[in-house]
gemmi code that builds the backbone of each chain (N, CA, C; Angstrom):
import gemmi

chains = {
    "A": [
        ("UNK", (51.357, 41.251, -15.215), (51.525, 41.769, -13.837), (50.147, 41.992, -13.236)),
        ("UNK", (50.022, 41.469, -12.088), (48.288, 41.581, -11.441), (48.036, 43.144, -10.609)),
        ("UNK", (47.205, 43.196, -11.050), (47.013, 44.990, -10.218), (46.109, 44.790, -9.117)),
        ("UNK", (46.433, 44.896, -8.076), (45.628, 44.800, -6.599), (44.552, 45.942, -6.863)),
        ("UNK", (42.634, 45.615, -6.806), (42.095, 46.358, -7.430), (41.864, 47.637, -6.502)),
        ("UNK", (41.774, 48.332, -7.420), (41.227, 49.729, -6.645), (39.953, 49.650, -5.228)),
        ("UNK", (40.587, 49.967, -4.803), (39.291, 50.081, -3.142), (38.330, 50.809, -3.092)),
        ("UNK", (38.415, 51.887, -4.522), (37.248, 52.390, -4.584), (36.172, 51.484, -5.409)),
        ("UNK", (37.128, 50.858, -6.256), (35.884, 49.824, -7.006), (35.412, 48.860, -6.221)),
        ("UNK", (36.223, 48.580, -5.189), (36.035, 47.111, -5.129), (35.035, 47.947, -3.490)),
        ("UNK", (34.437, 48.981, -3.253), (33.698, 49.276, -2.321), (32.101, 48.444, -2.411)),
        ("UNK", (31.369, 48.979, -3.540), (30.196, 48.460, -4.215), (30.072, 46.865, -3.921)),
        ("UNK", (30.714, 46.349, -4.199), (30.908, 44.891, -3.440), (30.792, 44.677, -2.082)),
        ("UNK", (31.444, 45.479, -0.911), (30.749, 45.655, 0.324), (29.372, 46.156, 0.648)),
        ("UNK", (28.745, 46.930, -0.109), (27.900, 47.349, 0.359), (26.591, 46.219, 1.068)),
        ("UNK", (26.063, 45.190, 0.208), (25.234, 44.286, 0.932), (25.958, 43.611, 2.079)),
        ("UNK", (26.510, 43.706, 2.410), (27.385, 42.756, 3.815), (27.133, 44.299, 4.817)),
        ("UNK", (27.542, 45.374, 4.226), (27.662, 46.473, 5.079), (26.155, 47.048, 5.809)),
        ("UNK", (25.457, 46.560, 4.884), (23.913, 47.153, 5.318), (23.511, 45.815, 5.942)),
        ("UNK", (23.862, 44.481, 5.840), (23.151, 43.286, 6.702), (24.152, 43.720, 7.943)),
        ("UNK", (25.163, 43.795, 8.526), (25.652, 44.601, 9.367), (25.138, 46.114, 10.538)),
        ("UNK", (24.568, 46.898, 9.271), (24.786, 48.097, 9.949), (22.827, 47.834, 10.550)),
        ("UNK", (22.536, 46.714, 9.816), (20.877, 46.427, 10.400), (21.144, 45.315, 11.328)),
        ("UNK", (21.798, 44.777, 12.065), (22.247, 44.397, 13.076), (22.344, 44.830, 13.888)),
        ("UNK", (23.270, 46.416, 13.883), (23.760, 46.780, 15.218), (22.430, 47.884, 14.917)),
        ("UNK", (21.715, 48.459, 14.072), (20.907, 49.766, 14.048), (19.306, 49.306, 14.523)),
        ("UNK", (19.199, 47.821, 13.758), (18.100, 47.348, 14.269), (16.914, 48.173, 13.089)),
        ("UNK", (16.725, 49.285, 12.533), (15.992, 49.733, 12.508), (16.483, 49.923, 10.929)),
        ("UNK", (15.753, 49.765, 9.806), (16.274, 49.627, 8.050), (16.435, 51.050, 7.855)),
        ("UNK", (15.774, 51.711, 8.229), (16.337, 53.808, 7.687), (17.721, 53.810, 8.388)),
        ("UNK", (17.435, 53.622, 9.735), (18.918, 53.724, 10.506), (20.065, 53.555, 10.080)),
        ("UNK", (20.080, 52.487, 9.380), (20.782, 51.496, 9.153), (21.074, 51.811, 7.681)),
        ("UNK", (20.327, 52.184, 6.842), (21.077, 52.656, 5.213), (21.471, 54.122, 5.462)),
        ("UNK", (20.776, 55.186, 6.740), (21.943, 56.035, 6.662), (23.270, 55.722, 7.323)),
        ("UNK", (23.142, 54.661, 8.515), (24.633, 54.629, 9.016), (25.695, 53.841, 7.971)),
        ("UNK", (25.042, 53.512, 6.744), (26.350, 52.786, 5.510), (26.196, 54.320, 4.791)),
        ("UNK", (25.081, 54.977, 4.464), (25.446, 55.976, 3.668), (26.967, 56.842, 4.506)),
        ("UNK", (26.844, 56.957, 5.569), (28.076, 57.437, 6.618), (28.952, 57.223, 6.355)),
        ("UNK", (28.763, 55.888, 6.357), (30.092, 55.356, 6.513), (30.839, 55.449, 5.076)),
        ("UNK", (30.216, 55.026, 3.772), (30.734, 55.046, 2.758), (31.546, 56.180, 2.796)),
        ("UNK", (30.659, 57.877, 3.121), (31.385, 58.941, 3.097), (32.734, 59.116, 3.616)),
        ("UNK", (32.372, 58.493, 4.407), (33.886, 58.445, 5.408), (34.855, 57.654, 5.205)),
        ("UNK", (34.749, 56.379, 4.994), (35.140, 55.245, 4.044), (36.140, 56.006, 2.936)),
        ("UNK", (35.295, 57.188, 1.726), (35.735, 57.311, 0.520), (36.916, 58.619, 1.060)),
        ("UNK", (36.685, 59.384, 1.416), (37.126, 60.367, 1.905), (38.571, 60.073, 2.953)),
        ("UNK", (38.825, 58.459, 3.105), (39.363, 58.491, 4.177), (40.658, 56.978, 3.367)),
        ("UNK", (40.382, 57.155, 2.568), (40.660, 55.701, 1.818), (42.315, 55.735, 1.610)),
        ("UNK", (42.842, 56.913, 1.362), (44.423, 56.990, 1.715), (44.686, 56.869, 2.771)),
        ("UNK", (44.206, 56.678, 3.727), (44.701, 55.564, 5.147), (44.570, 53.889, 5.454)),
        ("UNK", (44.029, 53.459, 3.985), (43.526, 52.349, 3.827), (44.667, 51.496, 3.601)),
        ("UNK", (45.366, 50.515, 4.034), (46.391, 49.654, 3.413), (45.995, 48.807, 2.501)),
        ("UNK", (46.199, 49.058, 1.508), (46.614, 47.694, 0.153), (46.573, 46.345, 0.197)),
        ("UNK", (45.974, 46.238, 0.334), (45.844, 44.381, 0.764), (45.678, 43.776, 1.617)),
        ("UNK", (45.155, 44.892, 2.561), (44.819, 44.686, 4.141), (43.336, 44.151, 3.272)),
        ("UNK", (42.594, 43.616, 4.788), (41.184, 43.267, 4.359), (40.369, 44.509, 4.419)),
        ("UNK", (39.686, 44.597, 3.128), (38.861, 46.102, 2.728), (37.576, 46.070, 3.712)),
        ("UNK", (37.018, 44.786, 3.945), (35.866, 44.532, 4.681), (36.017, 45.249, 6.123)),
        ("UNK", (37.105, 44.601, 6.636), (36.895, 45.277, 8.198), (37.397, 46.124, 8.444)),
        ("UNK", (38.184, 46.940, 7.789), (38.001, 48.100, 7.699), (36.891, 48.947, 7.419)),
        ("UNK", (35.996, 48.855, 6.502), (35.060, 48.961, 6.328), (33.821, 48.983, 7.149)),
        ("UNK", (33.833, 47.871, 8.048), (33.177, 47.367, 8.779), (33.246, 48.296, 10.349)),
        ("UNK", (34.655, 48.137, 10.224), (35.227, 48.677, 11.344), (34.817, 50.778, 11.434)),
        ("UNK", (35.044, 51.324, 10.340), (34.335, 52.809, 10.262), (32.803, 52.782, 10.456)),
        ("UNK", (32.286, 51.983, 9.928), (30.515, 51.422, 10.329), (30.527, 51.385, 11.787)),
        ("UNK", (31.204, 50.391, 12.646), (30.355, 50.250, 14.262), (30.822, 51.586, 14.759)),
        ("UNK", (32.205, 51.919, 14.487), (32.623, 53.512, 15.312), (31.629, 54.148, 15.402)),
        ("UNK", (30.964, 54.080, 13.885), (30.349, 55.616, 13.485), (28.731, 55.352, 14.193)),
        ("UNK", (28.750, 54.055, 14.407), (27.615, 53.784, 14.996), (27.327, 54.234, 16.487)),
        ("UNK", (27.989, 53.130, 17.110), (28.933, 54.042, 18.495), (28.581, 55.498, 19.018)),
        ("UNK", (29.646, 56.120, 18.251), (29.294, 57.669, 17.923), (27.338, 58.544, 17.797)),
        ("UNK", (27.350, 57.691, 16.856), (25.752, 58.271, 16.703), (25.232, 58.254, 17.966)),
        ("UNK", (25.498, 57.083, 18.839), (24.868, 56.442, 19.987), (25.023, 57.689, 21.230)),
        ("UNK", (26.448, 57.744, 21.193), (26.668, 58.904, 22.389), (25.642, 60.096, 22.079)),
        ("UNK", (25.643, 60.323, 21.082), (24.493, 61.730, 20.972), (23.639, 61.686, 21.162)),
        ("UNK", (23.088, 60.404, 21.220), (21.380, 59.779, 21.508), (21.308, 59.500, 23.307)),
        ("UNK", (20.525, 59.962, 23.366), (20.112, 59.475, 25.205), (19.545, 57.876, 25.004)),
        ("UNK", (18.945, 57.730, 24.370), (18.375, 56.076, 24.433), (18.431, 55.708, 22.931)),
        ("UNK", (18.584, 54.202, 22.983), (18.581, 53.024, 21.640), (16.964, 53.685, 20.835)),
        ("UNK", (17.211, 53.896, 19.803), (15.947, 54.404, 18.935), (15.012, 52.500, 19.283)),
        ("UNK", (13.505, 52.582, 19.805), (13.012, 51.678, 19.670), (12.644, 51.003, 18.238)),
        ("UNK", (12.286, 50.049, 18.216), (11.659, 49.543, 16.627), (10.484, 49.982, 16.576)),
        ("UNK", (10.859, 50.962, 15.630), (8.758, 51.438, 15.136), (7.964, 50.872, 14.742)),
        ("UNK", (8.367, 50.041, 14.205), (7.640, 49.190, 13.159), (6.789, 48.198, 14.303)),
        ("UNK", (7.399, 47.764, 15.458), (7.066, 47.087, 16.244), (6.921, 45.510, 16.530)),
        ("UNK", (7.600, 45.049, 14.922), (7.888, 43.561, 14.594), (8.634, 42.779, 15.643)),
        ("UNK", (9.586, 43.879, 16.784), (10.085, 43.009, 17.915), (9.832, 42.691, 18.840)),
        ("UNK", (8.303, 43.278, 19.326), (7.699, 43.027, 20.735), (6.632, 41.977, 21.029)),
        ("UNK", (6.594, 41.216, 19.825), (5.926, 39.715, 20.197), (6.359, 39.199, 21.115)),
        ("UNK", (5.762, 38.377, 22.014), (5.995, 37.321, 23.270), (6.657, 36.470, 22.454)),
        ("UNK", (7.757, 35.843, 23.358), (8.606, 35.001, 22.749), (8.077, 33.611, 23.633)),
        ("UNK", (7.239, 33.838, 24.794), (6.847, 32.787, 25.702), (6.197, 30.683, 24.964)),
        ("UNK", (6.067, 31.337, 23.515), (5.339, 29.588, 23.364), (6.695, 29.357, 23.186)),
        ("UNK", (6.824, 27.859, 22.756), (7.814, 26.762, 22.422), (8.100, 27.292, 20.792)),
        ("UNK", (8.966, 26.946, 20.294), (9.246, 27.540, 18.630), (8.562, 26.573, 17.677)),
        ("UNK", (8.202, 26.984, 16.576), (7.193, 26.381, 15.673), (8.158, 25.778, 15.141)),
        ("UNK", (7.361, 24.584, 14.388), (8.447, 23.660, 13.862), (8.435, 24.606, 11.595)),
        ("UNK", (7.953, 25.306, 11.985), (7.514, 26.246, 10.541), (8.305, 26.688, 10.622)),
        ("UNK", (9.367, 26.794, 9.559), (10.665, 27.426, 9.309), (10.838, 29.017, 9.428)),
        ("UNK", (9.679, 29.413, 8.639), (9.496, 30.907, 8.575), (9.507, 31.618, 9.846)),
        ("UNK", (8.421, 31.086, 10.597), (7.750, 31.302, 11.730), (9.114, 31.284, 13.053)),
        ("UNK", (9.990, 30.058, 12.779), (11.238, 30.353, 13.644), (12.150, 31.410, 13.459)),
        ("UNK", (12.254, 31.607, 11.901), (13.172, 32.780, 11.700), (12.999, 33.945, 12.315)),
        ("UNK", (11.875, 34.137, 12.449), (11.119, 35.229, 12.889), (11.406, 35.548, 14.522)),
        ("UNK", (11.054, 34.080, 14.534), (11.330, 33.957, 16.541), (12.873, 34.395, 16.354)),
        ("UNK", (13.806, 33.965, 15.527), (14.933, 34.347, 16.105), (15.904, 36.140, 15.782)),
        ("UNK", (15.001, 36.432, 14.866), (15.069, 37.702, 14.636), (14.319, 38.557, 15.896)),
        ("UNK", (13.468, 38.172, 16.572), (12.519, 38.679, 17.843), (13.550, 38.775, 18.654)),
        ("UNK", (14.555, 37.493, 18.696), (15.275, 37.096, 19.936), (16.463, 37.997, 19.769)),
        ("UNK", (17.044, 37.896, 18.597), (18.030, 38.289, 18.674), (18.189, 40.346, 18.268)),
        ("UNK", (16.952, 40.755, 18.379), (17.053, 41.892, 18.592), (17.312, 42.704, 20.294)),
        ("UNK", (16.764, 41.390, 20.895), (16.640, 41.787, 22.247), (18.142, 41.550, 22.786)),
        ("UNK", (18.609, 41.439, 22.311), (20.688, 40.947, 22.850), (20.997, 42.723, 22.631)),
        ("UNK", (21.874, 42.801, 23.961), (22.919, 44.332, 23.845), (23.570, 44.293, 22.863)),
        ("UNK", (23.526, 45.331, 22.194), (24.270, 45.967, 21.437), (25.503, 44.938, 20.757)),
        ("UNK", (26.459, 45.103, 21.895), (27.643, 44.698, 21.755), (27.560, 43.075, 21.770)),
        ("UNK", (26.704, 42.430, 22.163), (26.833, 40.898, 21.968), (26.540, 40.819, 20.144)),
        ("UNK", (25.253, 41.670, 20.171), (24.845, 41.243, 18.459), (26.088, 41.278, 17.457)),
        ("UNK", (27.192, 42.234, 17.676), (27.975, 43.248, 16.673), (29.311, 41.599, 16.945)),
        ("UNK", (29.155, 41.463, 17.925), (30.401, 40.287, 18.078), (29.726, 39.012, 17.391)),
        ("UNK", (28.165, 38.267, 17.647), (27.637, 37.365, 17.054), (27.800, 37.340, 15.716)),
        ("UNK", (27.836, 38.501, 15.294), (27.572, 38.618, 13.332), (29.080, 38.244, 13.025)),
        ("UNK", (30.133, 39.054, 13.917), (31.383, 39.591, 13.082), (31.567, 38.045, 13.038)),
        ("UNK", (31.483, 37.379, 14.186), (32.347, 35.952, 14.329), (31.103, 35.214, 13.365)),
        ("UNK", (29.998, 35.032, 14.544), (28.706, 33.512, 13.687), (28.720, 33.817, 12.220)),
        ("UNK", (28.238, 35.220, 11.740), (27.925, 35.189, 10.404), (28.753, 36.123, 9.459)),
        ("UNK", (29.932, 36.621, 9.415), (30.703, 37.218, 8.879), (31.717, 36.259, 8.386)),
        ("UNK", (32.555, 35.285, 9.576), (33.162, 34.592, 9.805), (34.419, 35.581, 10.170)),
        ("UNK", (34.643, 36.327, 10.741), (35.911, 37.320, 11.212), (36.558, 35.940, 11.912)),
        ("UNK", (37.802, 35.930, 12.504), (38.015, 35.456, 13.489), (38.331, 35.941, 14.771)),
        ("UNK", (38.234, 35.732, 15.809), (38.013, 36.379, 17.350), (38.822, 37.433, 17.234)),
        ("UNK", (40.677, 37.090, 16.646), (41.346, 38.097, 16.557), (40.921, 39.360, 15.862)),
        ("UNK", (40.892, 38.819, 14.931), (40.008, 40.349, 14.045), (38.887, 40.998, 14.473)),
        ("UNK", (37.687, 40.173, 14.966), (36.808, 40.779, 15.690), (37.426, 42.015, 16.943)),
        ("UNK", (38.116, 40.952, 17.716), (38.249, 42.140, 18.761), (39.339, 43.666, 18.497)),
        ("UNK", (40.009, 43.245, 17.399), (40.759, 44.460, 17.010), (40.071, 45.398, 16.053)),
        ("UNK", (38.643, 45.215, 15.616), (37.638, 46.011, 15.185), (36.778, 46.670, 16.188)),
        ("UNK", (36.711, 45.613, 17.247), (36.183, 46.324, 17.987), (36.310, 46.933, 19.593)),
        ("UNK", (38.307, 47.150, 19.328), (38.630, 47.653, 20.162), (39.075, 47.492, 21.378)),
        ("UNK", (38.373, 45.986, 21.599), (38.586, 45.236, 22.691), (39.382, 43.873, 22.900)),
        ("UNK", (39.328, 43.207, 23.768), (40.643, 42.206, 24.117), (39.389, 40.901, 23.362)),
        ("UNK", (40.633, 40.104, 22.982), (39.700, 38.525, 22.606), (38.953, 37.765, 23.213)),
        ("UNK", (39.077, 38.103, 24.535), (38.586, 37.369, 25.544), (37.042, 38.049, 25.459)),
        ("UNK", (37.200, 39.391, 25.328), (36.160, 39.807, 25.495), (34.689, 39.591, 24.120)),
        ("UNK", (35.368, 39.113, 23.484), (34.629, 38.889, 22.008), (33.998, 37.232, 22.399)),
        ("UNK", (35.053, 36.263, 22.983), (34.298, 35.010, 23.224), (33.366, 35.240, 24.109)),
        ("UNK", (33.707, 36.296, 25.234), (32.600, 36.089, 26.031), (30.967, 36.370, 25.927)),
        ("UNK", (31.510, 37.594, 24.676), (29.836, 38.160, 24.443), (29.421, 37.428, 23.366)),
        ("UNK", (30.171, 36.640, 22.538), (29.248, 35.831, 21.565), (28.890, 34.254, 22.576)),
        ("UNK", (29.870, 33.618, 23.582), (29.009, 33.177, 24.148), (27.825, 33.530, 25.221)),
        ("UNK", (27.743, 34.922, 25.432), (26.495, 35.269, 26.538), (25.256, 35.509, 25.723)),
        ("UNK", (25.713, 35.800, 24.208), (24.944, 35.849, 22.833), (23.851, 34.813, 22.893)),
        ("UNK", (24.653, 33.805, 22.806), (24.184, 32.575, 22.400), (23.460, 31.745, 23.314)),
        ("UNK", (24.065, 32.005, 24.309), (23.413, 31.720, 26.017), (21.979, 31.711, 25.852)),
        ("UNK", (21.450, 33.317, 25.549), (20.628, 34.414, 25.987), (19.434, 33.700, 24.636)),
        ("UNK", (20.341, 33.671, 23.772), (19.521, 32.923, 22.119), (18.568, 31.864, 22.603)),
        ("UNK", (19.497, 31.203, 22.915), (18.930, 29.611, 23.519), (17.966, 29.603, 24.351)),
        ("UNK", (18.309, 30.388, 25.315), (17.145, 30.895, 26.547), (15.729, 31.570, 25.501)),
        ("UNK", (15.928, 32.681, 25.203), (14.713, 33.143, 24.480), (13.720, 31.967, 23.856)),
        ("UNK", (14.535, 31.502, 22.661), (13.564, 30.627, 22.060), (13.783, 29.614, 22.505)),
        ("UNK", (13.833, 28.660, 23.534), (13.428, 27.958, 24.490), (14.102, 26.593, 23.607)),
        ("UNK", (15.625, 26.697, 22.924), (16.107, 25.811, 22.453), (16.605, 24.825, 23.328)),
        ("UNK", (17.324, 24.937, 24.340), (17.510, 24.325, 25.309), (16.794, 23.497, 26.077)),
        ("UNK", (15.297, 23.609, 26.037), (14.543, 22.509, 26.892), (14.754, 21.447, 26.801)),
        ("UNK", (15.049, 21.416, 25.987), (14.989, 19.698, 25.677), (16.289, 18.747, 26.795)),
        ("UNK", (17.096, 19.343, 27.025), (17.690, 19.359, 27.848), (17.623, 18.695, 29.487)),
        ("UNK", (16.354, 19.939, 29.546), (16.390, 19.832, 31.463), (14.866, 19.017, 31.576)),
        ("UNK", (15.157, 18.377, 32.591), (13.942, 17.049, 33.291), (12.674, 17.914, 33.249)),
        ("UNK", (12.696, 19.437, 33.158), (11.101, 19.611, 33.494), (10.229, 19.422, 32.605)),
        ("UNK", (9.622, 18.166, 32.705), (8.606, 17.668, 31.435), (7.512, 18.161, 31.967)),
        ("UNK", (6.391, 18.549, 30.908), (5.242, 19.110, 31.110), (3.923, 18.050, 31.165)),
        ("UNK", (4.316, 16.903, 30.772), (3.362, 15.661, 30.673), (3.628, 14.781, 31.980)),
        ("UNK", (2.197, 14.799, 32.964), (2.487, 13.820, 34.376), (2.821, 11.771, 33.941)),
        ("UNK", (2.077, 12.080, 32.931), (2.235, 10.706, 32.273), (3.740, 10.390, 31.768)),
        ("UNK", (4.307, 11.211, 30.721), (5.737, 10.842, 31.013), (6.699, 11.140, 32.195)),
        ("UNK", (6.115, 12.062, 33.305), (6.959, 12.158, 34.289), (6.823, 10.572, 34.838)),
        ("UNK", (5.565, 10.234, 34.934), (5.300, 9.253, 35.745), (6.411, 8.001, 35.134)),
        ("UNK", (6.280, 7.704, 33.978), (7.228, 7.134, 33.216), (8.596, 7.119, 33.962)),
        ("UNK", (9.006, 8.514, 33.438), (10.538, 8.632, 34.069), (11.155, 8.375, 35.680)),
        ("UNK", (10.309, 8.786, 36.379), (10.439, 8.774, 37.796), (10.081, 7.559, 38.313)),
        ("UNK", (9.395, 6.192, 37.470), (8.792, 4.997, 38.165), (7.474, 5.030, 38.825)),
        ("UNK", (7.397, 6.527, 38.893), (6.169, 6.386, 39.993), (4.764, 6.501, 39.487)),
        ("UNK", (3.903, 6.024, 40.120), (2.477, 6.333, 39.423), (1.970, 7.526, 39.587)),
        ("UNK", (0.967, 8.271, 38.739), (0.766, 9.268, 38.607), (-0.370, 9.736, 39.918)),
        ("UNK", (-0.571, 10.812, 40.634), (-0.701, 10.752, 41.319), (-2.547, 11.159, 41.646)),
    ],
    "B": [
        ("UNK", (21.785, 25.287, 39.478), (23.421, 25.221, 38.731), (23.080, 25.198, 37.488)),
        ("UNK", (23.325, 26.220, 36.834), (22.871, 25.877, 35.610), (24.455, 25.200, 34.839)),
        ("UNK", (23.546, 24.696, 33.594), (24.819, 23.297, 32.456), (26.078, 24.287, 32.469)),
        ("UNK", (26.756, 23.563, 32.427), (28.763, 24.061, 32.047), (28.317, 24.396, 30.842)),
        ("UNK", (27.841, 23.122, 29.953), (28.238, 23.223, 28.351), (26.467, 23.412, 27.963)),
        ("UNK", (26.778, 24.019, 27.128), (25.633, 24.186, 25.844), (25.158, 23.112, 24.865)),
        ("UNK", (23.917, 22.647, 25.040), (24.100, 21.579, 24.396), (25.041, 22.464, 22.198)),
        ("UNK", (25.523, 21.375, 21.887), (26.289, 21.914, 20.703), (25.038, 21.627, 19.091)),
        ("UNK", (24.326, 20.542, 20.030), (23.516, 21.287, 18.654), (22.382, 22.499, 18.771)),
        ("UNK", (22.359, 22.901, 19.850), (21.477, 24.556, 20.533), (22.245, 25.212, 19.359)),
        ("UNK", (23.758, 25.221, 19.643), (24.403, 26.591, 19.416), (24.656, 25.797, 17.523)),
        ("UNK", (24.462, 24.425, 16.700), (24.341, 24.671, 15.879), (22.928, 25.304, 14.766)),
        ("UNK", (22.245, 25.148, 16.141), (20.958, 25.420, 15.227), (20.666, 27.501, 15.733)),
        ("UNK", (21.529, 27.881, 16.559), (21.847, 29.327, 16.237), (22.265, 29.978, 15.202)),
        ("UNK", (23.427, 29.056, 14.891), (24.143, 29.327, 14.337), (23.548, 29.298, 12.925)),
        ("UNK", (22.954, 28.395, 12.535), (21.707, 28.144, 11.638), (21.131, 29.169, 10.809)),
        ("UNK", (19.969, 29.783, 12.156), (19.283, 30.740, 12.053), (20.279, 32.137, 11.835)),
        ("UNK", (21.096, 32.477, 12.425), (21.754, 33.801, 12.980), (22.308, 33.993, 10.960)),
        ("UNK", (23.044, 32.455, 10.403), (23.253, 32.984, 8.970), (22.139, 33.067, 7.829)),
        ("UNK", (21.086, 32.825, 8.267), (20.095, 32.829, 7.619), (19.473, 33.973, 7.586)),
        ("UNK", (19.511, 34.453, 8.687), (19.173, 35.671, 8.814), (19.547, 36.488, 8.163)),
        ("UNK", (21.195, 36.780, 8.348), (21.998, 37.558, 8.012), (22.095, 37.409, 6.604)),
        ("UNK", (21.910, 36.348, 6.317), (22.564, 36.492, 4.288), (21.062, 36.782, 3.669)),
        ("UNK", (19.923, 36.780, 4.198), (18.859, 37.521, 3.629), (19.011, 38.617, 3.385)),
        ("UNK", (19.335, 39.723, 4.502), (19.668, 40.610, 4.771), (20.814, 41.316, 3.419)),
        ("UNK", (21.932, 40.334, 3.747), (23.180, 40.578, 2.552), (22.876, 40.884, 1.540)),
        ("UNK", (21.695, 39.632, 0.775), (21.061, 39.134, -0.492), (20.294, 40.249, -1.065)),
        ("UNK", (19.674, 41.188, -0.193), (18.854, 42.316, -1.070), (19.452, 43.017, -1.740)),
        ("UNK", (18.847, 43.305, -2.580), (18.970, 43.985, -3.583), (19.691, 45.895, -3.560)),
        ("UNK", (20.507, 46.588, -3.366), (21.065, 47.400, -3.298), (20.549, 48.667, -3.583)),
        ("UNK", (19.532, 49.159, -2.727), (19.146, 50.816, -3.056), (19.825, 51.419, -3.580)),
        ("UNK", (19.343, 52.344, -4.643), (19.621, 53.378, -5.906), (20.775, 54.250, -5.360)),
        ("UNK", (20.189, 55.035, -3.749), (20.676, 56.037, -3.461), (22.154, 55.708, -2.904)),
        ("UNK", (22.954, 53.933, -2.788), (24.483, 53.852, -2.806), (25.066, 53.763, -3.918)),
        ("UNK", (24.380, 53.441, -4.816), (25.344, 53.392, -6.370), (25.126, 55.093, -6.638)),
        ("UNK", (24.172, 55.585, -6.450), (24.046, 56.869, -6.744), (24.990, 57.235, -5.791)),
        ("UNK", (25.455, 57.574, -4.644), (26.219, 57.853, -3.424), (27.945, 58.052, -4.307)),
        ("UNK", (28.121, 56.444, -4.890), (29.698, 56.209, -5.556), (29.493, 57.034, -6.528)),
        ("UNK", (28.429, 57.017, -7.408), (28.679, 57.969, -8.787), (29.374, 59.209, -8.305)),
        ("UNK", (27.954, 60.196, -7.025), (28.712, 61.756, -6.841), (29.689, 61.728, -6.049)),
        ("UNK", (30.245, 60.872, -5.367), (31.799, 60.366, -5.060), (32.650, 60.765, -6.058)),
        ("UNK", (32.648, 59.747, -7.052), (33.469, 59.682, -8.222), (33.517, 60.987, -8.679)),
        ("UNK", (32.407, 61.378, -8.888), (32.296, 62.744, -10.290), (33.108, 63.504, -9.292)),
        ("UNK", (32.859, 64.000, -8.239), (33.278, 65.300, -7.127), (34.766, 64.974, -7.570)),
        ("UNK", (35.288, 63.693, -7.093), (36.863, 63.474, -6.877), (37.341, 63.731, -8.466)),
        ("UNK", (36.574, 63.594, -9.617), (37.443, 63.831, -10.790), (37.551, 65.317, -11.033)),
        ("UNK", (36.735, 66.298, -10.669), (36.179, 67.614, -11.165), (37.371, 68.286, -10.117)),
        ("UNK", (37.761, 67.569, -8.792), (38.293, 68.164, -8.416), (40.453, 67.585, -9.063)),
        ("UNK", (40.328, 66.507, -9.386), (41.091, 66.397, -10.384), (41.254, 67.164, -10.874)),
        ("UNK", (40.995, 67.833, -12.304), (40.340, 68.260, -13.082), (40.874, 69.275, -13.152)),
        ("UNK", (40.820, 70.044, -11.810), (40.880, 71.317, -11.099), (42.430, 71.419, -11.092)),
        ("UNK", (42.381, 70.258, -10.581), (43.995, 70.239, -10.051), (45.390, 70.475, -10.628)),
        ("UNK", (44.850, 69.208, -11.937), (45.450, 69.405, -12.961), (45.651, 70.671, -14.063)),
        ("UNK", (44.589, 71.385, -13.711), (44.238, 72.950, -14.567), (44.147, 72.546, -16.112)),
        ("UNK", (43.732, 71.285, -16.436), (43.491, 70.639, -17.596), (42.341, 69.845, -18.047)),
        ("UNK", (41.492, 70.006, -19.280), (40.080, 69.358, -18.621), (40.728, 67.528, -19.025)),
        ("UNK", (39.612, 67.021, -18.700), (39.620, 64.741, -18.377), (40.059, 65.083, -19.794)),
    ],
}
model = gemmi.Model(1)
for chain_id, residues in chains.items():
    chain = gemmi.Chain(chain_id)
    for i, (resn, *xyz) in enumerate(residues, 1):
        res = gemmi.Residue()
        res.name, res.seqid = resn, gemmi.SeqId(i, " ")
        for name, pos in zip(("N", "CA", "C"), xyz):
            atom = gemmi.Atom()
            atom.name, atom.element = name, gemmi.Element(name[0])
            atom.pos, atom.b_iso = gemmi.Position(*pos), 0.0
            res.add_atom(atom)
        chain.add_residue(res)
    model.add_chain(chain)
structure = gemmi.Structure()
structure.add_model(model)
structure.setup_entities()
């Protein structure tokens, strides 16, 4: 006979998903291991409301942004990054250096509201699906596509993924190219 | 006017980065003070067991 495992064991297993999460929406690594230390508390303490075979994650997940939320109302403003790793100019073109992009997109994607980042993760990198996303976070589905696409919009824009795209070339020589005309 | 559509490999090479990001993040290694966190979890909830039962573990 299979025993559906205990939710207290099977917590410890959330925890790295819960802290790449709660440093998403906290932005800031202290912030962010006390808002899982929180949450665990609340989590453990709260776990006879937990259904059995429901998914342990978003639930989980789901006591994390509340409690985040929450913290937020008590705060007059978003704690800035101290550290100050997010206020590089994002203005050159992105390096073709792997590292060096990650970086750009960690720059970029700190600068997204709140609520776009918390929808980007649940859906881009969690893999929730829209439904689940938006019933974690309270809101209608519609509203989850829209902020992971204004997410992604805003992504593209920052690190200047999109150029490639639009006619404004920076070389008169290939404009001249494209347009027929001689350079002037 | 800006594009209707996104170009789709923009949003695959977000998409890219955004899990790369994130499973770094996942991938570390687990500070002391949450396994320590479940231990005085655990111990509290048995002692108060314990209690309950008016019998010791």
């Amino acid at each position: 006979m299979t025993q559906s495992k205990d939710p207290k064991d099977e917590l410890i297993e959330h925890l790295p998903a819960m802290r790449a999460f709660a440093l998403s929406l906290a932005r800031n690594p202290a912030t962010a291991d006390d808002l899982v230390q929180d949450t665990v508390v609340k989590a453990w303490s709260n776990l006879d409301k937990f259904q059995d075979g429901t998914n342990l994650r978003a639930w989980l997940f789901t006591i994390l942004r509340n409690t985040y939320y929450s913290m937020h109302r008590k705060r007059k403003r978003e704690v800035e990054d101290p550290e100050g790793a997010m206020t590089e100019g994002l203005s050159e073109k992105p390096h073709h250096d792997g590292r060096l992009a990650l970086n750009d997109f960690r720059d970029a994607f700190a600068q997204l509201p709140t609520e776009q980042r918390e929808a980007l993760v649940l859906v881009g990198a969690e893999g929730f699906s829209y439904e689940d996303a938006a019933e974690m976070c309270g809101c209608a589905i519609g509203t989850i596509k829209s902020r992971t696409n204004r997410a992604r919009k805003r992504l593209a824009e920052l690190m200047h993924l999109d150029d490639e795209d639009d006619l404004e070339l920076t070389d008169p020589a290939t404009l001249a190219v494209v347009t027929g005309q001689p350079t002037a | 006017m800006t594009k209707k559509r996104r170009n789709t490999k923009v949003d695959q090479q977000i998409d890219e980065n955004l899990r790369r990001v994130y499973s770094e993040a996942a991938q570390e290694p687990v500070p002391d003070r949450f396994t320590q966190l479940l231990e005085q979890l655990r111990e509290q909830e048995q002692s108060k067991q314990a209690d309950a039962d008016g019998k010791p573990e």
